[in-house]
C-alpha positions, -999 to +999 in steps of 0.1 A: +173-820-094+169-807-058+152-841-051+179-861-060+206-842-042+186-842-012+186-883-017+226-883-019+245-904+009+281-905+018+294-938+013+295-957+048+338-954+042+332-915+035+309-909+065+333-929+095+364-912+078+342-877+085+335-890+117+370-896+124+386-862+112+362-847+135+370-867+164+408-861+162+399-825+157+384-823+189+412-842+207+434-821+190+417-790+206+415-805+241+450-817+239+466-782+230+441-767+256+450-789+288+489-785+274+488-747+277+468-749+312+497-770+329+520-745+310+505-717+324+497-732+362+525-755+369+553-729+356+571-715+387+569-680+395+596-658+411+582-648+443+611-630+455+618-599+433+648-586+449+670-617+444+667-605+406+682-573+410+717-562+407+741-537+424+739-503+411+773-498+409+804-526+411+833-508+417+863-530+403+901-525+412+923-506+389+928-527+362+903-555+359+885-562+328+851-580+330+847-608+317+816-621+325+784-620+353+765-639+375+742-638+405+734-657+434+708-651+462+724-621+482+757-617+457+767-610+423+801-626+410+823-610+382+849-630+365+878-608+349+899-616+320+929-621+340+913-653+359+901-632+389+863-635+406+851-608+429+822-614+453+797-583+457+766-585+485+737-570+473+747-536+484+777-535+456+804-534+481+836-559+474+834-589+498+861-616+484+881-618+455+887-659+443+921-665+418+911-691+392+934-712+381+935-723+343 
């Protein structure tokens, strides 16, 4: 019996489809590894910490409701709920206040 196994052959259809699943396994492989080394070189990196960071403290007049946030490079802007937008430097102190019209 162990002769006859040994004697077994895949059909020639069996052994290129074998050949091809383990073909497109490998450049399945490849393909996931070079996607995750552009990912992981090309991505951009913030060199510049300190443009990240926000104010400590934003004092707001009496009155004013946040409404919502944002940053730039060297201010952070607040938007009220009464259509206001203050301008802080990086320091937290109030340097222009912008009426938005609706």
């Amino acid at each position: 019996m162990d002769d006859t196994s040994e004697k077994l052959e895949l059909p020639p259809s069996l052994r290129w489809l074998k050949w091809l699943v383990t073909g497109l396994t490998l450049t399945l492989i490849l393909g996931v590894i070079a996607i995750v080394t552009l990912l992981v070189t090309r991505l951009p990196i913030p060199s510049n910490q300190e443009a990240a960071a926000f104010p400590d403290t934003l004092a707001l007049p009496d009155g004013a409701v946040p409404e919502a946030i944002t940053r730039g490079k060297g201010w952070t802007g607040v938007v009220t709920t009464d259509g206001r937008m203050f301008i802080f430097d990086p320091a937290g102190t109030l340097t222009k206040e912008i009426l938005i019209q609706r």
